[in-house]
C-alpha positions as CSV (number, residue, x, y, z in Angstrom):
1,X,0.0,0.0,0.0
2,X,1.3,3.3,-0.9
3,X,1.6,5.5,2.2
4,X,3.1,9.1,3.3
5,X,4.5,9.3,6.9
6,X,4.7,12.9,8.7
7,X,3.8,11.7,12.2
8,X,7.6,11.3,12.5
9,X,10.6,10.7,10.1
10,X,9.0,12.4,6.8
11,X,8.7,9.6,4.3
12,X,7.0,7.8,1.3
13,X,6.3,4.4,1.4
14,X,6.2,3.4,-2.3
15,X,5.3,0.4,-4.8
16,X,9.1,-0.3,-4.5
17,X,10.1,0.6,-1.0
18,X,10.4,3.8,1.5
19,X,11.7,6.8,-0.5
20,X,13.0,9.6,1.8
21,X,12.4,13.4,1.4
22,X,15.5,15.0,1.1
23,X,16.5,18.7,2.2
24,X,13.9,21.4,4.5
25,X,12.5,23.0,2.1
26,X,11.0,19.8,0.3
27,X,10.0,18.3,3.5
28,X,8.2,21.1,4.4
29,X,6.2,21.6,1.4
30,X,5.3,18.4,1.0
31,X,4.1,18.2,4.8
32,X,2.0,21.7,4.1
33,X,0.3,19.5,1.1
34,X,-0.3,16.5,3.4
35,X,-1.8,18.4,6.3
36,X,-4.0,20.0,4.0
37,X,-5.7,17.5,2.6
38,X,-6.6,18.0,-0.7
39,X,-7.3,21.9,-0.5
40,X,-6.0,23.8,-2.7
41,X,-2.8,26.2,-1.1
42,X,-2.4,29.4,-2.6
43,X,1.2,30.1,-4.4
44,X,1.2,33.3,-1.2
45,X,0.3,30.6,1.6
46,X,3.0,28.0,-0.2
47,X,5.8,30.8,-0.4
48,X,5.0,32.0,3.3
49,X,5.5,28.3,4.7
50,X,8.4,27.8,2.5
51,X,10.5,31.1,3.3
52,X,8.9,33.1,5.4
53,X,9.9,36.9,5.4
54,X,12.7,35.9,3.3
55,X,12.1,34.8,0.3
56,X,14.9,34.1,-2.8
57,X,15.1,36.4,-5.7
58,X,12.6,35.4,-7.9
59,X,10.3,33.6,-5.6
60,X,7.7,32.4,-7.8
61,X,10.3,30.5,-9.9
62,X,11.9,29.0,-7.0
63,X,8.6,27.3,-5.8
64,X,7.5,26.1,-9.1
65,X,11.8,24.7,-8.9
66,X,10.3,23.0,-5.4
67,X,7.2,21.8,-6.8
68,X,9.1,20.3,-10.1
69,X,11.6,18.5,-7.4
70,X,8.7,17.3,-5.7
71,X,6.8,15.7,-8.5
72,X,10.1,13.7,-9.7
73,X,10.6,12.3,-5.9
74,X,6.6,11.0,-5.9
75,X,7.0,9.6,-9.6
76,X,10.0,7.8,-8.6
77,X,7.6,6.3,-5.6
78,X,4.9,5.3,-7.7
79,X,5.9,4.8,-10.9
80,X,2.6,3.6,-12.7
81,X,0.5,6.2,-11.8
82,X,-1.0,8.2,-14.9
83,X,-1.0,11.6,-13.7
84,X,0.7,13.3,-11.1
85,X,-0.2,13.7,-7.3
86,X,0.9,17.1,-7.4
87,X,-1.3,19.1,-10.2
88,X,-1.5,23.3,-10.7
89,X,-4.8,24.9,-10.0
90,X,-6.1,28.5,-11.0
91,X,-5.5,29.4,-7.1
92,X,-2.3,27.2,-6.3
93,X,-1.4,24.1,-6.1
94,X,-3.6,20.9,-5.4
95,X,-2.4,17.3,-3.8
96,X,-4.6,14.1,-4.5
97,X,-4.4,12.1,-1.8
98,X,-6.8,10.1,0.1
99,X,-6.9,9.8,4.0
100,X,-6.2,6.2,4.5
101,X,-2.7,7.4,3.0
102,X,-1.5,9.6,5.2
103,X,-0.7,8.5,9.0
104,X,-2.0,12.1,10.6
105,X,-5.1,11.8,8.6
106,X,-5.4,7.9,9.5
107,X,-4.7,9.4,13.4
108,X,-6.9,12.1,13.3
109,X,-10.2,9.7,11.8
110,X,-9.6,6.8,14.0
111,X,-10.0,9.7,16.8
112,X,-12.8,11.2,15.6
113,X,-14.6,7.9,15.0
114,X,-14.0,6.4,18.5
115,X,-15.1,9.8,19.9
116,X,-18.1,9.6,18.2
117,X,-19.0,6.3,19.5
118,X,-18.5,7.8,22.9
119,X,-20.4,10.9,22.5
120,X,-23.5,8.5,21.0
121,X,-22.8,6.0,23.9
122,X,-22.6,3.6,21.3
123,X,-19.1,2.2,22.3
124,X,-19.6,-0.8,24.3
125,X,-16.9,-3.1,23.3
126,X,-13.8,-1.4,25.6
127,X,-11.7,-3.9,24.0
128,X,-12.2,-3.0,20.8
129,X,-12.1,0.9,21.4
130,X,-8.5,0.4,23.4
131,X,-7.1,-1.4,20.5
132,X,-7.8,1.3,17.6
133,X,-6.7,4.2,19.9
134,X,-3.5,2.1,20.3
135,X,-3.1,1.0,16.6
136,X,-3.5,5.2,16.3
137,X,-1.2,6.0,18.8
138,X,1.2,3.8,17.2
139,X,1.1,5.6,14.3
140,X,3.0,8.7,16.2
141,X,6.6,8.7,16.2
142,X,9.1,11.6,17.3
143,X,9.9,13.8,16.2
144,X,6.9,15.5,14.5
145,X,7.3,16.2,10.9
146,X,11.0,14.6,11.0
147,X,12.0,17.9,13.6
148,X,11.2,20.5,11.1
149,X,9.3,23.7,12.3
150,X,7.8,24.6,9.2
151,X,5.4,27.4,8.2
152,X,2.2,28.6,9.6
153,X,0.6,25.6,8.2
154,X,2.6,23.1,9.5
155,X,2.3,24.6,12.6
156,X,-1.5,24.8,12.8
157,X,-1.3,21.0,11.7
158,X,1.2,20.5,14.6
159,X,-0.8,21.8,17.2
160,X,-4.1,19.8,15.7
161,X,-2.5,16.8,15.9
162,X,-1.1,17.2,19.6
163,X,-4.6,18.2,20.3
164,X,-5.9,15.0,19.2
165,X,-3.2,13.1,20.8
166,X,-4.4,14.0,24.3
167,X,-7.8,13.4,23.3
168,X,-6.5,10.0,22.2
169,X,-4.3,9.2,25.9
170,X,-7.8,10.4,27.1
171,X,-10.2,8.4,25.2
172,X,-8.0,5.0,25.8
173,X,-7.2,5.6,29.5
174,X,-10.8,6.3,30.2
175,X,-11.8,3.0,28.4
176,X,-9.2,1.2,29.8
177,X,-10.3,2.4,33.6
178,X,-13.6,1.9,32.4
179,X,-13.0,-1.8,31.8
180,X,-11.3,-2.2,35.4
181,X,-7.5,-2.1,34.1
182,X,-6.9,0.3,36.8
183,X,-3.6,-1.5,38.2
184,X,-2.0,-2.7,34.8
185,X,-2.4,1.2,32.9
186,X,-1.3,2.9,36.2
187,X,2.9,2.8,35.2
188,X,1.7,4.0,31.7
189,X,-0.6,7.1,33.1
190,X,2.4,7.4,35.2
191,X,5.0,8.1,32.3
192,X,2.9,9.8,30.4
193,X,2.5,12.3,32.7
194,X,6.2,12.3,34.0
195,X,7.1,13.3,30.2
196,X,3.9,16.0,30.5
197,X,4.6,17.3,33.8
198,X,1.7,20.0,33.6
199,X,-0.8,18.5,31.7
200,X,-4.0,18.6,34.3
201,X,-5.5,16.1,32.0
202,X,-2.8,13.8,32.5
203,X,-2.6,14.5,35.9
204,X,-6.2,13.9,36.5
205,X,-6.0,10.6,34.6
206,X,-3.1,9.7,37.3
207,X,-5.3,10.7,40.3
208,X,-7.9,8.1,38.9
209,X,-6.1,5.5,38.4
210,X,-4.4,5.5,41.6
211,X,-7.3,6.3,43.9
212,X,-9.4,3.5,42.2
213,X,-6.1,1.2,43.4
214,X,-7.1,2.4,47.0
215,X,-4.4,4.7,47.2
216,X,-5.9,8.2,47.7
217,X,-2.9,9.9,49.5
218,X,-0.7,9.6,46.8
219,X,-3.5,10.7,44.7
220,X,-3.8,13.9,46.5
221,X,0.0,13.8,47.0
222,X,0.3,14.2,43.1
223,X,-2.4,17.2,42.7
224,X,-0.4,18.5,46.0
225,X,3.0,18.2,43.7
226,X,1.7,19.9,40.4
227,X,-0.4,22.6,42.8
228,X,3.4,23.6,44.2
229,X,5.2,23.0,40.5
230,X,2.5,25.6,38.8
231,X,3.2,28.3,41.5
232,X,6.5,28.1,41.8
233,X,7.2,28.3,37.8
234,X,4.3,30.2,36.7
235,X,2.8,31.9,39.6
236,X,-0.5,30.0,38.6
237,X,-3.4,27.8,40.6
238,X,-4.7,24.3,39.0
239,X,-7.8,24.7,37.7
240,X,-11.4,24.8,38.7
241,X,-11.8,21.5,37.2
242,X,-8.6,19.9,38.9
243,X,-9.6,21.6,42.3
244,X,-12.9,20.4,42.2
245,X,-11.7,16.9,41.1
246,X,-9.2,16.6,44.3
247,X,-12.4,17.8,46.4
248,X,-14.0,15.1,45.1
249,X,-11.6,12.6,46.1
250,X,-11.0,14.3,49.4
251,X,-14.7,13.5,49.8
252,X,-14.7,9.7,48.4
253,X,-17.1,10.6,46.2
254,X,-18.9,7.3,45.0
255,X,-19.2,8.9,41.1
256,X,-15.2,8.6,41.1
257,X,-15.7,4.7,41.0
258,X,-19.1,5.2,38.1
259,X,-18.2,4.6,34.6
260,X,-18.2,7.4,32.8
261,X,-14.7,9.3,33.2
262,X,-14.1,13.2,33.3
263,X,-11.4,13.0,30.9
264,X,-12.8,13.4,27.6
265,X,-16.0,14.2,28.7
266,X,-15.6,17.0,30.7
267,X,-17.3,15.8,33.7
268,X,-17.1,17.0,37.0
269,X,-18.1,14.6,39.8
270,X,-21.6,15.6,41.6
271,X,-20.5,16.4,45.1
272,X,-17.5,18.5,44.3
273,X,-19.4,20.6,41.4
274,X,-18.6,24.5,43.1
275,X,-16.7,23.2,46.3
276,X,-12.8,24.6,44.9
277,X,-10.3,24.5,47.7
């Protein structure tokens, strides 16, 4: 199957075997393509992402140079196909792809589809739900976009997919809680949140896991640790939410243990609803 990969070490997966994007400039426009779908970009939008406030001499010959380069890498990674990937439009440029091709767009559906199932309450099947999310999460690799920084649309792209990667940790721990796996996830919740230090999402997801393994002072001991970390380095409190949810285990409230989680649902357990410490 022929595949593009952007969720980590840029590459193409041809009829003949990965073909790897060489140089910035071409990884970067063809992850601005990939992240937009099959949208036409404007030649302003494609010269922005590519060079910013400093663009070469002659700036509209120098993409269509890019675009040429780019064209000859993807014909050399599917060499049977009729007409190119990469095609001029009145507006810009336009790149046929389809979703199941790209790994952020395969990410980003698998997401949307499991979140739909929980928003419906049609996912019953935990099982089943905790195996896509971690066939998706799979598909992320560091760095992001092989380490490149990119344009303004790579960067919107970035911060989408991040977004969606948190709704994904959320989505499979609170199925995986759900199902009673509280003990085997806990090391994972753990890590993941030693790496995202002050995520409140995260360190919600850690609270839960441990107090539903009967141990609610180091529950509280973490929202205690993040509560100290966020006012010594950013002068800040945790939020409402987090506040209300360490009331909440403070109180032993019995909708800690129910089955619906706060994590991707937003939440916020009966009792402690406007009782902020």
């Amino acid at each position: 199957m022929f595949t593009f990969s952007i969720l980590g070490t840029i590459e193409i997966q041809g009829t003949k075997g990965a073909v790897r994007v060489s140089g910035i400039v071409q990884q970067t426009l063809l992850t601005a393509f990939l992240a937009g779908g099959e949208e036409v970009i404007t030649v302003d939008a494609l010269i922005d992402e590519l060079w910013g406030t400093t663009p070469p001499a002659k700036v509209e010959n120098a993409l269509q140079a890019q675009v040429s380069r780019l064209r000859r890498c993807l014909e050399r990674a599917e060499p049977g196909r009729v007409e190119s990937r990469l095609t001029k439009r009145a507006a810009g440029y336009r790149f046929a792809v389809e979703p199941k091709e790209v790994d952020a767009l395969t990410f980003l559906h698998t997401i949307d589809a499991v979140r739909a199932g929980l928003d419906s309450d049609l996912v019953r099947e935990f099982r089943s739900a905790v195996e896509e999310l971690r066939n998706a999460l799979a598909l992320w690799r560091e760095p992001l976009f092989g380490g490149i920084a990119g344009g303004p649309i790579c960067r919107m792209a970035a911060d989408r997919y991040r977004e969606a990667r948190s709704l994904a940790h959320a989505l499979l721990y609170e199925f995986e809680l759900r199902d009673g796996a509280h003990a085997r996830v806990l090391p994972e919740i753990r890590e993941l949140y030693a790496q995202n230090p002050f995520n409140e999402q995260y360190c919600m997801m850690l609270m839960t896991a441990l107090y539903r393994t009967g141990r609610q002072t180091d529950a509280l001991d973490v929202y205690r640790r993040l509560r100290e970390s966020l006012d010594q380095n950013f002068g800040l409190e945790p939020s409402p939410v987090l506040r209300r949810f360490e009331r909440a285990i403070l109180l032993h409230d019995p909708s800690l243990l129910a089955e619906r989680l706060p994590f991707a649902t937003g939440a916020i357990p009966v009792s402690a609803r406007g009782q902020a410490s």
